[in-house]
C-alpha positions in Angstrom: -5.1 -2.7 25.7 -6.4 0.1 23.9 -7.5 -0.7 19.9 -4.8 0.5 17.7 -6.1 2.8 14.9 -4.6 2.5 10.9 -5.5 3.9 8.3 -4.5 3.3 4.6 -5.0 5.5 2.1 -5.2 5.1 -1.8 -7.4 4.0 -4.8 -9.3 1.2 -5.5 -10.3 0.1 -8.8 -12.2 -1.9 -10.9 -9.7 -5.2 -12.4 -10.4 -7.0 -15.5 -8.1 -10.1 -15.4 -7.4 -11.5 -18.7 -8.1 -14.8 -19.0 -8.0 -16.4 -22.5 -10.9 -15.3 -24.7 -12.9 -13.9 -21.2 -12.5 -11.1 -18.4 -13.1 -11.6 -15.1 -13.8 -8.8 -12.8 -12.6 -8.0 -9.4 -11.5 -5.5 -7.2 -7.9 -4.3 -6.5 -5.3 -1.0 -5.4 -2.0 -1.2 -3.9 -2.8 0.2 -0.3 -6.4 -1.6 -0.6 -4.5 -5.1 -1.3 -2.6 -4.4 2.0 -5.4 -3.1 3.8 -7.8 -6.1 3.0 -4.9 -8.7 3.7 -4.0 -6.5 7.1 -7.7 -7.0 7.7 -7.5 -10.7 7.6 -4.3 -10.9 9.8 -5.9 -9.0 12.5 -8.7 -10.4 13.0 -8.2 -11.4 16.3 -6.2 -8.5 17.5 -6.9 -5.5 18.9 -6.6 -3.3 15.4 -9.3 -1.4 13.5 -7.9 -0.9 9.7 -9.7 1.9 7.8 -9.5 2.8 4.1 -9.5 6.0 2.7 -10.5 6.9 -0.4 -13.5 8.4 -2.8 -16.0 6.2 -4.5 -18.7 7.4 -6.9 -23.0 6.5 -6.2 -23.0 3.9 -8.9 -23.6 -0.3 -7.9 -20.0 -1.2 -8.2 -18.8 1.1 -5.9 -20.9 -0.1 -3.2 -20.4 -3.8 -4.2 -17.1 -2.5 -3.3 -17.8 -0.9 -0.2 -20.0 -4.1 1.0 -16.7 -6.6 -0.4 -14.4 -4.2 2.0 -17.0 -4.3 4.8 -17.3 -7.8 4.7 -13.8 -8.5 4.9 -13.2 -6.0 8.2 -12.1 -2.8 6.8 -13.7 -0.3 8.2 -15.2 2.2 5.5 -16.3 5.4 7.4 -13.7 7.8 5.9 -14.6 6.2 2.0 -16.1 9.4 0.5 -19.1 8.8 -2.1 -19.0 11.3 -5.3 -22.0 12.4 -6.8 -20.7 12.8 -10.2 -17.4 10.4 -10.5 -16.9 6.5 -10.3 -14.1 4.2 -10.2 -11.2 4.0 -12.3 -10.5 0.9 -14.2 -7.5 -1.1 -14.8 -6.9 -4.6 -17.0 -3.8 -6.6 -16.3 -2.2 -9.4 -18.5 0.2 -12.4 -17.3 2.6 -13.6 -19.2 3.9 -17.2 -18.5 6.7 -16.5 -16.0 4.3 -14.5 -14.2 5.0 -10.8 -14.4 2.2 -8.4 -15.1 1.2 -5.6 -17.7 -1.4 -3.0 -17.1 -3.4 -0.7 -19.2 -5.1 2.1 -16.9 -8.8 4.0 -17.1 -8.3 6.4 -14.2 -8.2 9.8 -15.4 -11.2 11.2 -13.6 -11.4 8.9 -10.5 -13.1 9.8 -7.6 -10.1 8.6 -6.0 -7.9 11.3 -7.3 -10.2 14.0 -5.6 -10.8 13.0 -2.1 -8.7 15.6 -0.5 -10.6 18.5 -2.4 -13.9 17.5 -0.7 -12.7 16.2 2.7 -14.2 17.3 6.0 -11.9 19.4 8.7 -13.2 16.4 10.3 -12.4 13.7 8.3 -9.0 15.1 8.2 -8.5 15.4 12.0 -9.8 12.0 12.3 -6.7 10.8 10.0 -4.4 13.4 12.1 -5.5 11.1 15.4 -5.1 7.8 13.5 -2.0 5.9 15.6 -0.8 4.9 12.4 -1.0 6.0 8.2 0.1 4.2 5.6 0.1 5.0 1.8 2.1 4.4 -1.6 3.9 6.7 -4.3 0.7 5.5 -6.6 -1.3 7.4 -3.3 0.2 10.6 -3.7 0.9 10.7 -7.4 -2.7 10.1 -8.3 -3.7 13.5 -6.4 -3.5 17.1 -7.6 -0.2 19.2 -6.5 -3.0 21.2 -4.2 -4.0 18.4 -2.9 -0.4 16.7 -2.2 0.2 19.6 -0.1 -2.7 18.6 2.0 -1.8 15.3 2.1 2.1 16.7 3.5 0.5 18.6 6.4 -1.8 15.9 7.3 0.6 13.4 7.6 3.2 15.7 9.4 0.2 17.0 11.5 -0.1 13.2 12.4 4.0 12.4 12.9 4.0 15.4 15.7 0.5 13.9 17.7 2.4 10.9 17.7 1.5 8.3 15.0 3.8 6.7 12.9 3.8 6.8 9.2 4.7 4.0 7.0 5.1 4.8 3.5 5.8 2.1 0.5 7.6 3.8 -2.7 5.7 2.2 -5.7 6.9 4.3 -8.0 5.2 4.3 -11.1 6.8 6.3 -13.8 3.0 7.1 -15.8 1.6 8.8 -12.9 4.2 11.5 -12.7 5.0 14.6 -14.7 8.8 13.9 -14.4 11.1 12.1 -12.3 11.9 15.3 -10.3 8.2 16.0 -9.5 8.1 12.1 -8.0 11.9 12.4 -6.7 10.7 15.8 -4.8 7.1 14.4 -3.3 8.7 11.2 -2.0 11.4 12.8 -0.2 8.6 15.0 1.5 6.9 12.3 2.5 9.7 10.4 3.5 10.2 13.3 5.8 7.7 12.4 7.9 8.0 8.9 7.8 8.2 6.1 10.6 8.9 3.3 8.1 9.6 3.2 4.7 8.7 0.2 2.4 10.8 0.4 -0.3 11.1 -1.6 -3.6 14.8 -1.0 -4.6 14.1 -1.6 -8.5 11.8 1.5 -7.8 14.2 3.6 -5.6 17.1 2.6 -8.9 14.3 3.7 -11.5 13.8 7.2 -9.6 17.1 8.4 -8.0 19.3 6.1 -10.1 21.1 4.3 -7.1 23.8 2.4 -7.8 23.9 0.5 -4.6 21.6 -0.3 -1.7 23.7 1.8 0.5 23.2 4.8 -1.3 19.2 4.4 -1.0 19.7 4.1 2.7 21.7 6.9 3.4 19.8 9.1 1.4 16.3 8.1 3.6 18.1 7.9 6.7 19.6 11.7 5.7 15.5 12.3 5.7 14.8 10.8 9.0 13.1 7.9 8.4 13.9 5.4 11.4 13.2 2.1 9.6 14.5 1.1 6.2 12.5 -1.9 5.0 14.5 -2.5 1.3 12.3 -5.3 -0.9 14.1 -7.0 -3.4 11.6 -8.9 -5.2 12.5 -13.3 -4.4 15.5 -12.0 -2.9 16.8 -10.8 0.8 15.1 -7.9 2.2 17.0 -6.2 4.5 15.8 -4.2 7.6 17.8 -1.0 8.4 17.7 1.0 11.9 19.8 3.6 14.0 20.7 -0.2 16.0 21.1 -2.3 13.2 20.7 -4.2 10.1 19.6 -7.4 8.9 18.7 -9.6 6.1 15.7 -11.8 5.8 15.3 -14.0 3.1 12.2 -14.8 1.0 9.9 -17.6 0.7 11.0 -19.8 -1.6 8.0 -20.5 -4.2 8.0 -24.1 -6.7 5.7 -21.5 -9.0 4.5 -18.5 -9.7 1.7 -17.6 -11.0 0.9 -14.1 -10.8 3.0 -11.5 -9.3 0.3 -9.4 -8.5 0.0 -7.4 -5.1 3.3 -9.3 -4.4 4.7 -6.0 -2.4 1.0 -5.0 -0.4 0.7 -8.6 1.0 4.0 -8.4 2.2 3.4 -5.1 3.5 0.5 -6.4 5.3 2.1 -9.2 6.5 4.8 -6.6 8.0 2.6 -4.4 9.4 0.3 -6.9 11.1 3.3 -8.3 13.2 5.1 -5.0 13.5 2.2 -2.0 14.6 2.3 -5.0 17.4 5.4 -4.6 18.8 6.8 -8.1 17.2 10.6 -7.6 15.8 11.3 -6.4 13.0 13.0 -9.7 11.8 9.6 -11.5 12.4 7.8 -8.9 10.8 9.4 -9.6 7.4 9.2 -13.5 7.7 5.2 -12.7 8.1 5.7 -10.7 5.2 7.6 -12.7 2.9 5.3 -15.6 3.9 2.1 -14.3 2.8 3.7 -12.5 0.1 5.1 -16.4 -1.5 1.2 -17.4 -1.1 0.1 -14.6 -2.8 1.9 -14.9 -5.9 0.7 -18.3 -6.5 -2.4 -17.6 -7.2 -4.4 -15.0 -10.0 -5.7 -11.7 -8.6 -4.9 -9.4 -6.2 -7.1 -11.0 -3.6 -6.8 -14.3 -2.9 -9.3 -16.5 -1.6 -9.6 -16.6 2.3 -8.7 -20.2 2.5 -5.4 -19.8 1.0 -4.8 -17.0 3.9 -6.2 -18.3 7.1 -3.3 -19.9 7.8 -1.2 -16.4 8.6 -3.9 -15.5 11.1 -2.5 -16.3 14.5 
């Protein structure tokens, strides 16, 4: 069998965890959560996961660069800016949990990689079998640059690879609701599978019910519904049918952080496979119960050996 090709694009950033009078830095970005924990999954399969994304020159992008290495993402389309760096965020948990974020990100390198990529980087990413991004991937780029992004990934859709898209709306990012409202729906044009997080899909289109979020994305084409519902029941919905999976049920949690990318990657590792869709999510919601009960986005390896299989 042939080695199966996906690549995640996004931003990664500098974290500062707050933890009582002390920071502790790491690493972390939605689609570079998923890709590291896809990473780890598929070790022993046939899959190459690439990241995409623009770094700066300085040490801590290429600690970042040798942390992604290291763990088996494969960095060849990472761009390296001469005169920008990472952004930075710092996140806060409160007792139950639940996160708060303050953002540095303004002039990211991240936010420009589409300005400066290659007609060959980009016809690499056409030929990817697979692409998968976020809302925070496409809201973080220039309206030029979205467009570029829309071709790319439609460009990819009609040689054959499947998109998988995950809605992470975050309101901040956008200029208005109609700006985010009109990008997702292009996107979710040319979608395989959509990830999404139904508090986000309420927050943006004002859904009353679930079934009005899936008939508005099937009305856009997109073949598999993934709806995430936080500790609850996701439920899966195609032309064939529709099920319910339920979560893992956690004692604790701890930090909810990277919650939705590790279930993501635990969906995608068991589903770019071929495995059901039903066993895809109990891979997801698996990891993503681990996850959460521990601080970070990244977890220590020997809390995640255990999904590799």
């Amino acid at each position: 069998m042939a080695d199966l090709n996906i690549a995640l694009i996004g931003e990664c950033m500098i974290e500062l965890l707050h933890e009582g009078d002390n920071f502790r830095q790491g690493f972390g970005g939605d689609t570079l959560n998923t890709a590291v924990y896809l990473s780890r999954l598929s070790a022993n399969k046939s899959v190459n996961v690439n990241y995409v994304t623009a770094l700066g020159q300085d040490k801590i992008s290429q600690d970042m660069i040798d942390s992604w290495n290291a763990e088996g993402v494969n960095t060849q389309f990472v761009q390296r800016s001469e005169t920008k760096q990472p952004g930075l965020y710092m996140v806060e948990t409160d007792d139950s949990g639940e996160r708060s974020f303050i953002y540095w990100r303004s002039d990211a390198a991240a936010k420009f990689w589409l300005e400066t990529a290659s007609e060959a980087l980009i016809e690499q990413l056409v030929a990817q079998d697979a692409i998968y991004l976020s809302g925070i991937s496409v809201a973080i780029l220039s309206p030029e640059s979205r467009e570029k992004l829309y071709d790319l990934l439609g460009r990819c859709k009609a040689a054959g690879g499947k998109v998988y898209f995950d809605n992470n709306y975050r309101p901040k990012l956008w200029e208005s609701k109609e700006e985010a409202a009109e990008s997702f729906k292009r996107i979710l044009a040319v979608t395989h599978t959509g990830l999404l997080t139904f508090d986000d899909e309420q927050a943006l289109f004002g859904d009353v019910d679930i079934e009005e979020c899936i008939a508005r994305t099937q009305a856009l084409g997109v073949e598999e519904i993934v709806i995430k519902r936080g500790g609850g029941n996701c439920q899966i919905v195609t032309a064939e049918q529709t099920i319910s999976v339920p979560a893992t049920k956690v004692e604790k949690v701890v930090d909810t952080t990277a919650a939705g990318d590790s279930f993501a990657a635990g969906y995608l590792a068991k589903r770019i496979l071929g495995e059901s869709s039903e066993v895809s999510a109990k891979k997801g919601h698996q990891l993503a119960g681990t996850v959460i009960q521990h601080k970070g986005a990244l977890i220590d390896t020997k809390y995640t050996d255990a999904f590799v299989d």
